[in-house]
C-alpha positions as CSV (number, residue, x, y, z in Angstrom):
1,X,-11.1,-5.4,-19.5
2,X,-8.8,-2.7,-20.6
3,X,-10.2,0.0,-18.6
4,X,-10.1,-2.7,-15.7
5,X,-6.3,-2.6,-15.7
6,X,-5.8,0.9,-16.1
7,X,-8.3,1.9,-13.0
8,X,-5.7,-0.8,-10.7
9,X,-3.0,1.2,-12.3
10,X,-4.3,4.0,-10.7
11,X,-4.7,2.5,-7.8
12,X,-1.2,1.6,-7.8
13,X,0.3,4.3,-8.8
14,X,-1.8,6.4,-5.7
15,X,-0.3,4.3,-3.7
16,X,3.0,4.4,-5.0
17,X,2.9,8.1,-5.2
18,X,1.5,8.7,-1.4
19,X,4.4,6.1,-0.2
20,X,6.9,8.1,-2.2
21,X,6.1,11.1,-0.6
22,X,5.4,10.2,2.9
23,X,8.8,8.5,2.3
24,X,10.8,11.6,1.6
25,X,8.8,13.8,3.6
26,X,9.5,11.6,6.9
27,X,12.9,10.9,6.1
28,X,14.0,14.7,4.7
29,X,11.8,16.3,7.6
30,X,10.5,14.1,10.3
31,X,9.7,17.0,12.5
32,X,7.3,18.8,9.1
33,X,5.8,15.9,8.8
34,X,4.4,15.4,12.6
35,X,3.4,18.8,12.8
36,X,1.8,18.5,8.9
37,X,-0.4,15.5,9.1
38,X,-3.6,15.9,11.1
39,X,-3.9,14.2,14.1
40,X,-0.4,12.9,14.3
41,X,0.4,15.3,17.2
42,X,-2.5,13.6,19.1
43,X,-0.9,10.1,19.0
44,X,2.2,10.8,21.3
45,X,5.3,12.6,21.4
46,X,7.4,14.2,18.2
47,X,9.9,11.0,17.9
48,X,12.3,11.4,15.1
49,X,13.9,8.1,14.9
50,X,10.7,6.3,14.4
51,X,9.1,8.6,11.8
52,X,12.4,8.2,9.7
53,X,11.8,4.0,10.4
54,X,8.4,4.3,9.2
55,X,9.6,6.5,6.1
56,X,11.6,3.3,5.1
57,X,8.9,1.4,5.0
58,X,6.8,4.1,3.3
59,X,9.6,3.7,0.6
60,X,10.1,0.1,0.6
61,X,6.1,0.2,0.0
62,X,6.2,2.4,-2.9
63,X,8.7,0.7,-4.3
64,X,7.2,-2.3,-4.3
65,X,4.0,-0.8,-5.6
66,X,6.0,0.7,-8.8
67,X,7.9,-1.9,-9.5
68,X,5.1,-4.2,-10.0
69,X,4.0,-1.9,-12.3
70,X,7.0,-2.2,-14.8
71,X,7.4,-6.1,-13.8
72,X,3.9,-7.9,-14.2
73,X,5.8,-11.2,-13.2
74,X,6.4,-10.3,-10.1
75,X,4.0,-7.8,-9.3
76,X,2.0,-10.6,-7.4
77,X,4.3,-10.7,-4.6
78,X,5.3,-7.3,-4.6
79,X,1.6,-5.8,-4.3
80,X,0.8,-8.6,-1.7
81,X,4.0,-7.6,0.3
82,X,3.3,-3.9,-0.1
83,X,-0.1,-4.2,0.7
84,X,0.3,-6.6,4.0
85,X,1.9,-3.5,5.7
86,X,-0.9,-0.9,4.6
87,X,-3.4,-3.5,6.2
88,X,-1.6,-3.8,9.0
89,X,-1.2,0.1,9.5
90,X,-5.1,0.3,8.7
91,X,-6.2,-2.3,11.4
92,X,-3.7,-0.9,14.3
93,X,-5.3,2.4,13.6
94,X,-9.1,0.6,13.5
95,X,-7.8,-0.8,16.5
96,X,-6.9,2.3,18.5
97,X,-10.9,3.7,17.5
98,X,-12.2,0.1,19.4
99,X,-9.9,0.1,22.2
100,X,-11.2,3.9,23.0
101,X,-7.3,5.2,22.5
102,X,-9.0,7.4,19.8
103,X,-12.3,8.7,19.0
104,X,-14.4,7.5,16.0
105,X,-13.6,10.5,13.9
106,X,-10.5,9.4,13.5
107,X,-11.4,7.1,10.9
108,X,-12.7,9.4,8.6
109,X,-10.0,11.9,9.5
110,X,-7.5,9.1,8.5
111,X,-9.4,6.9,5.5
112,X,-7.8,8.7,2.7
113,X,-4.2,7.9,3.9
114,X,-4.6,5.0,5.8
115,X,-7.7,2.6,4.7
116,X,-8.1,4.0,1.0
117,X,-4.2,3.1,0.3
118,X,-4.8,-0.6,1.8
119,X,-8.5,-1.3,0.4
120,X,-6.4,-0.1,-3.2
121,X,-3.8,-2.9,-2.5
122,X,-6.1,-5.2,-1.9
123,X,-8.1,-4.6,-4.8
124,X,-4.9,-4.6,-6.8
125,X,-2.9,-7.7,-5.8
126,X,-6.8,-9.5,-5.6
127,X,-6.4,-8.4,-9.5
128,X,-2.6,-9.0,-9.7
129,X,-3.4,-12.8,-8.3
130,X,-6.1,-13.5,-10.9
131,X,-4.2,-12.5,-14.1
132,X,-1.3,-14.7,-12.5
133,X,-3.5,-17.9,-11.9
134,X,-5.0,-17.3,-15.5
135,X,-1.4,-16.4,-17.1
136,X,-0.2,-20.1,-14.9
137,X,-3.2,-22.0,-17.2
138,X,-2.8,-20.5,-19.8
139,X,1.2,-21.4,-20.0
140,X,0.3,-24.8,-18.5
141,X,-2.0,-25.6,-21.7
142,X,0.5,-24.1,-24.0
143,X,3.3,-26.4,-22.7
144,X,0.9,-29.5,-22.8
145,X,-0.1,-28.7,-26.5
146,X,3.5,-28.3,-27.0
147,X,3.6,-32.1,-26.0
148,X,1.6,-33.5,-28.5
């Protein structure tokens, strides 16, 4: 059970730590960071203004993600939110493969920054949402003991 948690805290805090630096690196150097990341040239023109929007939510993502980490009462909602947008990201860019905007290689090229990060979420608020359903029983139990 122990090493359970601690393999999601891994999780977690890879995905914290990837958000935190795509954060700053988008936001401190937009133009770095298009020419840095394979394959990013290939999807369009160098756009600063909506690399820095994306490094928001990179940040708002990693802050969610570390947060939840130091505050297991609301780490339910905060993975959950955190991990809606990597599942999003994931599926436009599964999407793109499917719709012939970009070759099938792409997915592999990509899975370590874009699927890994959201199959880690999932498997992290999937975790998150069963210690909070047994921690809501177990409280619920306590409080109806409590009543007798």
């Amino acid at each position: 059970m122990q090493a359970t948690k601690y393999f999601v805290y891994g999780m977690v805090g890879f995905n914290a730590l990837l958000s935190t630096w795509l954060c700053i690196h988008m936001l401190y150097d937009p133009e770095g960071w298009y020419y840095f990341v394979p394959g990013v040239t290939d999807t369009g023109m160098f756009n600063q203004h909506f690399i820095r929007d994306i490094g928001i939510i990179q940040g708002f993502v990693a802050l969610a993600f570390a947060i939840g980490l130091r505050k297991p009462a609301r780490r339910l909602e905060l993975w959950a939110g955190g991990t809606l947008w990597l599942i999003a990201h994931a599926t436009f860019h599964y999407w793109e493969v499917a719709v012939g905007i970009c070759g099938p290689s792409v997915i592999l090229r990509d899975f370590p920054a874009v699927s890994l990060p959201a199959i880690f979420g999932i498997v992290a608020t999937l975790w998150a949402a069963r210690h909070a359903i047994g921690s809501s029983a177990q409280k619920g139990s306590e409080q109806s003991l409590q009543g007798y």
